[in-house]
N, C-alpha and C positions, 0 to 999 in steps of 0.2 A: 618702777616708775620710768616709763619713756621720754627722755626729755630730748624737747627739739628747737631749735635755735628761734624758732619764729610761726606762731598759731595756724592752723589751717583756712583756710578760708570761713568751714564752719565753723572752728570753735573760736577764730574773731568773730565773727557772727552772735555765735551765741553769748561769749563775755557780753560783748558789747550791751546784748539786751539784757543779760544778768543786773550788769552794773548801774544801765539805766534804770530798769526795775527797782533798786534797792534806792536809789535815790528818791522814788514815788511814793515808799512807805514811811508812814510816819514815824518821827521818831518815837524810839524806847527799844527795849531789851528785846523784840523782836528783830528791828533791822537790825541792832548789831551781831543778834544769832545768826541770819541773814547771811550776813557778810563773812561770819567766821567760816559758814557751811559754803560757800561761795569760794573763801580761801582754797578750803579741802578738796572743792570739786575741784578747784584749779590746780592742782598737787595734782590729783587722779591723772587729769585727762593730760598730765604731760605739759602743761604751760609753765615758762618761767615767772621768775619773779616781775622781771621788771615788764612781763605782759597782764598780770594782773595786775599790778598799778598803774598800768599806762592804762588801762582801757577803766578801771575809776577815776582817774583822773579826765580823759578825754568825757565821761561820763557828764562829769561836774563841769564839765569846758560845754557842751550839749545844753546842758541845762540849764547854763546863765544864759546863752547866748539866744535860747527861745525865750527867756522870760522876760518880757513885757514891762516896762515902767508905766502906773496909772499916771491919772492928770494931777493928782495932788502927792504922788510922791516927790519926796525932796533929796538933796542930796546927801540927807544924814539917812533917811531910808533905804534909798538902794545902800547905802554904804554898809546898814545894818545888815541889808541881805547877805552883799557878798561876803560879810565877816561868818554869818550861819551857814554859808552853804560852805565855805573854807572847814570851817568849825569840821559841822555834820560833816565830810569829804576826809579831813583828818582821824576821826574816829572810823566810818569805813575801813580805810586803809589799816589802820592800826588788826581792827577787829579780821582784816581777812588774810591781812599776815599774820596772825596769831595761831589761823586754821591751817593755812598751807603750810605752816613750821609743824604743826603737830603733826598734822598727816605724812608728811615727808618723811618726819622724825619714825612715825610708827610704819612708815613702809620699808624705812633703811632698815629697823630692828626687825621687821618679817624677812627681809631680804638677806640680812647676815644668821638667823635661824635656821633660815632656809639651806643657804650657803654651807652650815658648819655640820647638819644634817648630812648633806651630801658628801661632804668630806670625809663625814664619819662613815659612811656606809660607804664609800669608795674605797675607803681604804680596807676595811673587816671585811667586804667584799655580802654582806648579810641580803640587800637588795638583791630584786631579781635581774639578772645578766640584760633583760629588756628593758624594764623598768630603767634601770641607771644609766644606761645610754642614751635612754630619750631625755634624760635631765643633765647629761655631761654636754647633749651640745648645747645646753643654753650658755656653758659655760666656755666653750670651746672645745670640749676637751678630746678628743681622739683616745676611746678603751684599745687599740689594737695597738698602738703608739708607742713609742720608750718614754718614759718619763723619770723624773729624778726626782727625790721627796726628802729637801729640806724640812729641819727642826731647829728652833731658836729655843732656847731655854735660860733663866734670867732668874736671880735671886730675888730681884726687885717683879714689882709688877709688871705683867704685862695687859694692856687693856683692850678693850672691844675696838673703841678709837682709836688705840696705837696701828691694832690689826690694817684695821681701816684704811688709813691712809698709807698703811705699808703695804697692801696690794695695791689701792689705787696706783703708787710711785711704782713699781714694779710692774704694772699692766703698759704705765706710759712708757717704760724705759724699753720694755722687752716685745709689747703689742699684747694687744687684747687676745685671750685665749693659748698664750703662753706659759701664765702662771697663772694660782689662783692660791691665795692667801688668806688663811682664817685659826684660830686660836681653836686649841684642841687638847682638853687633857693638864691646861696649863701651861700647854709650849704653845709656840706659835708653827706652825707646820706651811710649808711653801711647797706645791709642786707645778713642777715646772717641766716644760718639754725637754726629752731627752737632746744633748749634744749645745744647748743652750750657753753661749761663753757670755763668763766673767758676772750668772746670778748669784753668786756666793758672797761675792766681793760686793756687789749692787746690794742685797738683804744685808749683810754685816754693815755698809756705809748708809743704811736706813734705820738699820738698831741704833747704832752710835751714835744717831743723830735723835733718835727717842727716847734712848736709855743714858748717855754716856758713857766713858769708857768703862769694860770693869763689870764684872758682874752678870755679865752675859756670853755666852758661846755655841757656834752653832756649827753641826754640822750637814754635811752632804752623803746622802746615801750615795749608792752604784745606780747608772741609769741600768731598767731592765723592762723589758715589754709586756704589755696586756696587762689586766687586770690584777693579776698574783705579781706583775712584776712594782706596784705601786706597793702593797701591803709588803712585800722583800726590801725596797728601797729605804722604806719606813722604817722597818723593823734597825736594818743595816745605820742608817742614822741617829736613832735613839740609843740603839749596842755603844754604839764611837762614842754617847757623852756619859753613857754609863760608864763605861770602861774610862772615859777620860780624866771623870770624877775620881775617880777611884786610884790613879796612877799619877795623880796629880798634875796634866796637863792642861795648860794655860791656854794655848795656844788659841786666838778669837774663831777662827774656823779651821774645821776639822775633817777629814775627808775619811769615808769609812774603808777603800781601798785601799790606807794608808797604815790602817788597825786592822787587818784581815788577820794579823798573827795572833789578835788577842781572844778571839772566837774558837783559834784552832785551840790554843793553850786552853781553854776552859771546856771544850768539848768533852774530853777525859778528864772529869774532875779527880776520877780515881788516879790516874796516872800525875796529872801536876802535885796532888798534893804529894806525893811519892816523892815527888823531884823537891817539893819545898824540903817537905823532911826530911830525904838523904842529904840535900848539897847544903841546906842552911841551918839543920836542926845544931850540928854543936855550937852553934854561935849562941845557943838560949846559955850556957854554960860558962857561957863568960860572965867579967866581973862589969855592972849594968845592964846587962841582959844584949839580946841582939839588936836592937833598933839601933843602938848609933855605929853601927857596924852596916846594918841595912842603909841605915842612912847613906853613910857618904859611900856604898857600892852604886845606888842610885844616882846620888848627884855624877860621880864617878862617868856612869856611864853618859848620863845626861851632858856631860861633858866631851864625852869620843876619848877618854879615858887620859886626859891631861890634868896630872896630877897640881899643879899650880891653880888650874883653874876651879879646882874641887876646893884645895886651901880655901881660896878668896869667899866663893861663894858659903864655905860651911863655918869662915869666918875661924879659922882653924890657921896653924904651920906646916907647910909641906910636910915636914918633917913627921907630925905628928897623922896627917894622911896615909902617911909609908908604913910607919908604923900599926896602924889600925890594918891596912893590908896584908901586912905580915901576921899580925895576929889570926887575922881571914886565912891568910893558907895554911899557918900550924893549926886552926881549929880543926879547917873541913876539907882542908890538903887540897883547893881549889885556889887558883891566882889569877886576879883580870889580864895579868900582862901575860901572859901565856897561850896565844893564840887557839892552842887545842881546847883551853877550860874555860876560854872568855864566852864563849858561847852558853856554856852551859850553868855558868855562874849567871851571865845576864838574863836566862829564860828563868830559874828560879828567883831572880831577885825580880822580877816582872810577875809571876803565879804569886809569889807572896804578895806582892802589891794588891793584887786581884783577889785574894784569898781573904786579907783583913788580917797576917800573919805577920807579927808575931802576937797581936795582942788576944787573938786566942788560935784556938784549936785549928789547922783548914780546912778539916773535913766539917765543924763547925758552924764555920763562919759563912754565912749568906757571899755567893758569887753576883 
């Protein structure tokens, strides 16, 4: 739908005669069909609202002012008129805003179909390389271009409407043809032109304001160019919340060059689960099994390896941290504090995490 600040010459023209028209027809359930069909054209052809009731009302302004008082009207008779032509002129109005909200309504819901189409096929790349070009620039979009493909994803709903007004806020924030936002899959997916500062932070301070805090996390693929480089950025976005789920990161955005290690780690699944099983396997052998052992090696690290601060957060005694450490090196003869093994203590306790290990098998368990 075209919308434009103020009617063309013809199509005030044509209201105008619309609106006088329907004031000529008698009343009943025709005129106010009339009027609703009147509405919708006025939706069509791009008129705002307050031009279709400006130009009913000027209509009814038109029509008192030709109409004539006989000799024996009185002044409870004109008075009676202008109370029915207010009357009749309030139901119009009613009846043609009822049509221009529907239509609108059904053009914004072709309009976001339309939208979520093209995003779908933009990204799987299925359309034909000509065909999608000729529909990316009603969007703006530049195929030859770098582009970055944000992903929101949210425990809570995410809705048609939220979508909505979270491209609209992102098209005014960033200019039109910069982004383009629509709900996909269940995430909500943003792409946006490559080298774009500070959409991450603008989408996450739009979520927060739709969802509240909690509950939601998004991240940012790698900008990369052309057509394959949108379905890569995708791909690279969606990996960073899988992987984030899964390693228990909170963090509200996420950046998928920041998780490049966790793609390489899971590449050779045959090799990580090697490294689970050599470096973490005698920890199953202990007395509770290995998880609270995994545990505070995680928190541990999640800490840059400050034993106090592991205490507090596992709600634990240093003392009893040290101790669980020690246990860690007699089991599998590896120690965080040991510069040579801290590495390779953290990449297996990171493959386990990714693995679903120790609660079964890794060769097992879904990556």
């Amino acid at each position: 739908m075209t919308s434009v600040s103020e009617p063309s010459a013809v199509l005030g023209s044509w209201l105008a005669a619309e609106c006088a028209a329907l004031l000529g027809v008698p009343a009943g359930e025709r005129r106010s069909h009339d009027a609703t069909r009147l509405g919708a054209r006025a939706a069509d052809a791009g008129l705002q609202v307050r031009d279709l009731v400006g130009g009913l009302l000027q209509a009814a302004a038109t029509h008192w002012s030709v109409a004539t008082a006989g000799p024996a009207d009185t002044a409870d008779t004109v008075h009676a008129r202008a109370a029915a032509l207010l009357s009749t002129t309030d139901t119009l109005v009613a009846a043609a805003l009822d049509g221009y909200a529907r239509q609108a309504h059904a053009e914004l819901t072709r309009h976001d179909r339309e939208r979520t189409a093209f995003v779908n096929d933009l990204l799987t790349g299925r359309a034909k390389p000509g065909a999608l070009a000729e529909r990316a620039q009603r969007y703006g979009i530049r195929l030859s271009a770098s582009h970055v493909v944000l992903v929101a994803r949210s425990t809570g709903l995410l809705t048609q409407d939220a979508a909505q007004r979270i491209d609209t806020a992102l098209a005014a924030r960033f200019g039109a043809g910069n982004t383009l936002t629509t709900l996909r899959e269940g995430d909500l997916v943003c792409i946006s032109a490559g080298g774009l500062r500070g959409i991450a932070a603008e989408f996450a301070h739009l979520l927060l304001a739709e969802l509240g805090p909690g509950g939601w996390q998004i991240a940012a693929g790698r900008a990369h160019p052309g057509l394959h480089g949108l379905a890569a950025s995708l791909d690279e976005a969606r990996n960073a919340l899988d992987h984030a789920a899964k390693l228990g990161f909170t963090a509200p955005v996420l950046n998928a060059a920041d998780l490049l290690v966790f793609p390489v780690l899971l590449r050779d699944r045959d090799a990580i689960t090697d490294l689970v099983t050599t470096v973490l396997g005698p920890l199953t052998t202990a007395r509770g099994g290995a998880q609270p052992y995994l545990d505070t090696l995680t928190v541990l690290f999640d800490n840059q390896g400050n034993h106090t601060a592991t205490a507090r957060e596992m709600h634990l005694s240093v003392r009893a941290v040290t101790y669980r450490l020690d246990r860690i090196h007699i089991l599998t003869g590896y120690h965080p504090g040991e510069p040579t093994q801290r590495f390779t203590l953290h990449a297996a306790v990171l493959g386990a995490r990714l693995l679903g290990w120790p609660d079964g098998e890794p060769g097992s368990t879904d990556a």
